[in-house]
C-alpha positions in Angstrom: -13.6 69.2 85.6 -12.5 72.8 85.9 -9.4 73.3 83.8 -7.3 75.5 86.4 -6.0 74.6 89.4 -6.2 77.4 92.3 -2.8 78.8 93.2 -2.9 81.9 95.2 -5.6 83.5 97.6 -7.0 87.2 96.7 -5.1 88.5 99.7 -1.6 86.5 98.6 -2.0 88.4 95.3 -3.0 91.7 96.5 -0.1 91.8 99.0 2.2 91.0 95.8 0.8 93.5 93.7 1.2 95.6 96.5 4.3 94.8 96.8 5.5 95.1 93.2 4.0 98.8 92.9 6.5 99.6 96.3 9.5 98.4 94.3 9.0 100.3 91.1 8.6 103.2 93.2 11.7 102.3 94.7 13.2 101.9 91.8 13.0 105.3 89.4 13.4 107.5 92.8 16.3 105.0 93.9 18.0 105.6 90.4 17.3 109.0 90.7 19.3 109.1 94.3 21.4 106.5 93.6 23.5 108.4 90.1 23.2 111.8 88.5 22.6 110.0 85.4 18.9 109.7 86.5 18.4 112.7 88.4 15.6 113.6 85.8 13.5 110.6 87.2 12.5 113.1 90.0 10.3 114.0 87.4 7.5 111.3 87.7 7.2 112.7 91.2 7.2 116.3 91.3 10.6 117.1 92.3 13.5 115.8 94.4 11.8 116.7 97.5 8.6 114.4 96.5 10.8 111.7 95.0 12.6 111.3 98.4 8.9 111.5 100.2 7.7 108.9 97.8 11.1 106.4 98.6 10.7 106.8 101.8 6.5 105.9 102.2 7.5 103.0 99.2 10.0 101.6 101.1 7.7 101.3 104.4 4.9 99.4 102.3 7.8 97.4 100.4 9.2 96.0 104.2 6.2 95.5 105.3 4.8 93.4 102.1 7.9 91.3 101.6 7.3 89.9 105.1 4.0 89.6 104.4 4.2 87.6 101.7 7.4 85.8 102.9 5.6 84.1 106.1 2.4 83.6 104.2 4.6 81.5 102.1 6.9 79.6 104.1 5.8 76.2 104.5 6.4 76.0 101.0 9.3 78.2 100.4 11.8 76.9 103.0 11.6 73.4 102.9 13.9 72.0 100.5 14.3 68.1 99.5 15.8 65.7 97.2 14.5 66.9 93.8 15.2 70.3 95.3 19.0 69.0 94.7 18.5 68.1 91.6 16.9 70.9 90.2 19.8 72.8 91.2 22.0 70.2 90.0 20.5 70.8 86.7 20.0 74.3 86.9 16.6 73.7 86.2 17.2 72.2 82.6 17.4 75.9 81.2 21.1 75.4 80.0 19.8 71.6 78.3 18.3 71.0 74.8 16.9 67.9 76.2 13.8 67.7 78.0 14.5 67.4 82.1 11.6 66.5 84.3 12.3 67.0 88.0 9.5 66.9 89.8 8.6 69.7 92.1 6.8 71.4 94.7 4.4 74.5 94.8 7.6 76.3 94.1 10.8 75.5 92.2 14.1 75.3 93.8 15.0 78.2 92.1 11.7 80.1 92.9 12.3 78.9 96.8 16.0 80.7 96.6 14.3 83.7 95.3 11.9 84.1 98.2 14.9 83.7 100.9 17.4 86.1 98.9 14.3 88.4 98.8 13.1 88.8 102.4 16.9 89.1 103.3 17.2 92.0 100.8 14.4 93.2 102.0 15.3 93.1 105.6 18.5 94.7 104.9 17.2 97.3 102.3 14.8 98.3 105.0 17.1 98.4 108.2 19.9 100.2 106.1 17.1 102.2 105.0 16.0 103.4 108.5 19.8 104.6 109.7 20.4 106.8 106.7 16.1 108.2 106.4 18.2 110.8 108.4 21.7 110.5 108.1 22.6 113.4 110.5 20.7 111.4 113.4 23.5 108.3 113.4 26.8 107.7 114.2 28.8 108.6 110.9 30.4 105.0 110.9 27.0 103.3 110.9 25.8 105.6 108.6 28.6 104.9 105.8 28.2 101.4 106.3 24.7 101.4 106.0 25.0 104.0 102.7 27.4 101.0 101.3 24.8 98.0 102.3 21.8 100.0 100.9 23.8 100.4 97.6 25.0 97.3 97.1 22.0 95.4 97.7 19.7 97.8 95.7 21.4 96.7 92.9 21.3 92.9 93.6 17.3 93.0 94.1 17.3 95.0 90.7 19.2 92.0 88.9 16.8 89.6 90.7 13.8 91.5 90.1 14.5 91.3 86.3 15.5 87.3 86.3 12.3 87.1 88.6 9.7 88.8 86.1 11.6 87.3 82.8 10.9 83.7 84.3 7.7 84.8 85.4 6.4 85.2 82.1 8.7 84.9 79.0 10.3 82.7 80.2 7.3 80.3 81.8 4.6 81.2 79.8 0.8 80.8 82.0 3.2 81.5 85.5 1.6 84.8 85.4 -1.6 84.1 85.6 -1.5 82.6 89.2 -0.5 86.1 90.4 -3.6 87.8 87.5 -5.9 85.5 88.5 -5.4 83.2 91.4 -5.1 80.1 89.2 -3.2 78.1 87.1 -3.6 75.4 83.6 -3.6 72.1 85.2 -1.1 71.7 82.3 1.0 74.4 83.7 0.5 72.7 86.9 1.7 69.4 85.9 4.5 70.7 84.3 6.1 73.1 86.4 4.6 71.8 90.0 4.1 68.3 89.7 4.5 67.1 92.9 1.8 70.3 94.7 -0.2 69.7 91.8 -0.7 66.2 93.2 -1.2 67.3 96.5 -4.0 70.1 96.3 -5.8 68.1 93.2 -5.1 64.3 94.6 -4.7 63.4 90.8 -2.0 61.0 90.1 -1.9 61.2 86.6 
């Protein structure tokens, strides 16, 4: 017996890789339109003119990927359940010393959260996006607004972003690997996913 458990599909992880290259993208042009301080990140692109090009062509692959990946995902990202309560109850035993074992799902509670705030960010990120891609061609109200959203939520997807990849792999060590390679440890599996680990393996040990 094989000891991995298959956990994403080639095109689940190309979509996410995909999809993580858009947001670093994003992210050093962003900075460098979002404070003087990192004006200089123009740099990795050529020049302001490129950088904003690049943002722009980023941010229509990053919209585009986030649903994507969102909808391939859903069955198992927006159903939430009883041990979904108590892993929030517990915050997912990262603030205990002791050993908490609350069965869950192909996702986590937390991991499910995640994938809602994300596609909302995303949704807003890219609609916010599209009014001020030329902020002359919109009403100045809309535009300000927009400016405002586009800021505020830039910054939220940058905090989650960093919690996201931290848990992803420092924090869960072998989580990575089901985005590297597709599969997972059964260990991993029976730790972290008990309850889809049952279902895709029919092992109830």
């Amino acid at each position: 017996m094989s000891n991995y458990v298959k956990r994403f599909s080639a095109f689940d992880r190309v979509v996410h890789w995909v999809l993580a290259v858009a947001f670093f993208v994003l992210l050093f042009s962003g900075l460098a339109l979002f404070a003087h301080t990192f004006f200089n990140y123009f740099d990795f692109f050529g020049g302001p003119q490129q950088g904003i090009l690049a943002h722009k062509i980023a941010g229509i692959f990053f919209l585009i990927t986030s649903v994507l990946l969102f909808f391939t995902q859903i069955k198992d990202t927006c159903r939430f359940d009883a041990d979904d309560a108590k892993w929030f109850g517990a915050f997912g035993g990262y603030l205990s010393r002791s050993k908490i074992d609350i069965p869950q799902g192909k996702f986590n509670a937390g991991q499910k959260l995640y994938a809602i705030f994300a596609i909302i960010a995303a949704t807003v990120l890219g609609l916010t996006g599209y009014v001020i891609w030329d902020p002359t061609a919109m009403e100045r109200g809309l535009t300000q607004w927009s400016l405002m959203l586009h800021g505020l939520f830039f910054v939220l997807i940058i905090v989650g972003a960093v919690i996201h990849i931290y848990l992803a792999t420092i924090g869960n060590p072998g989580t990575a690997e089901g985005m590297l390679w597709g599969r997972v440890r059964r260990v991993w599996a029976k730790k972290h996913a008990s309850k889809w680990y049952k279902e895709v393996t029919g092992d109830s040990d």
